[in-house]
N, C-alpha and C positions, 0 to 999 in steps of 0.2 A: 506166444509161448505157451497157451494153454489148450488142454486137450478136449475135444469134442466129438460127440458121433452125430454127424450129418443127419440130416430129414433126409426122407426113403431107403435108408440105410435095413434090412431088414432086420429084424428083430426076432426072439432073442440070438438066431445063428441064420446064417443063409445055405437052409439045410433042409428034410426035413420036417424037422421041429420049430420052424419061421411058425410066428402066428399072429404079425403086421409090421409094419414100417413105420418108423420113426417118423412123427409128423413135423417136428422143428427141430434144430440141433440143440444139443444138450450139453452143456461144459461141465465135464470132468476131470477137471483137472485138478478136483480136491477128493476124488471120489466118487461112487454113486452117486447118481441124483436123481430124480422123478422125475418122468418126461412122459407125453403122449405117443399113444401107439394107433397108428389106422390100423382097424380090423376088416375095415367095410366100406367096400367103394368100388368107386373107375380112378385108377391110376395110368400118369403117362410113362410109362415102362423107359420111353428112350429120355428121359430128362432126371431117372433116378442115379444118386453119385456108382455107383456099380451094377453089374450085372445080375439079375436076380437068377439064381440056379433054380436047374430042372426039377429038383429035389423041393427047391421052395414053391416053384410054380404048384408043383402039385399039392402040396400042402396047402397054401393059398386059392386055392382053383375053383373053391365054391364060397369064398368071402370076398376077393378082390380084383378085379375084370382091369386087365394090364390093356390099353392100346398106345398106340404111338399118338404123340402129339399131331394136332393137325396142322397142315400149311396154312400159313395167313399170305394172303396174296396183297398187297399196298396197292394202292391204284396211283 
């Protein structure tokens, strides 16, 4: 019953004005509360809980290098 913003969720809008992704969820379900922000990395783009917009790619485009997860192959 309590309210959370997901990790990779972007931060502060997925817009523009993103300036990292939430690095673990956060409960708010009593209000704000202080959480960590990636600013700076390789993120796996297809494993974050939404879509990151074109508006945030580009605001993000020289801090945070998006690829897709890679295949594990089992043997």
């Amino acid at each position: 019953g309590g309210k959370y913003v997901k990790a990779g969720t972007v931060y502060p809008s997925n817009d523009a004005n993103a300036i990292g992704l939430v690095y673990e969820d956060v409960d708010v379900t009593t209000g704000n509360m202080p959480g960590s922000v990636v600013t700076q990395g390789v993120v796996f783009e297809d494993r974050l809980p939404q879509t990151v917009s074109t508006a945030a790619h580009l605001a993000l485009d020289a801090k945070i290098t998006f690829q897709n997860s890679p295949s594990v192959t089992r043997p």
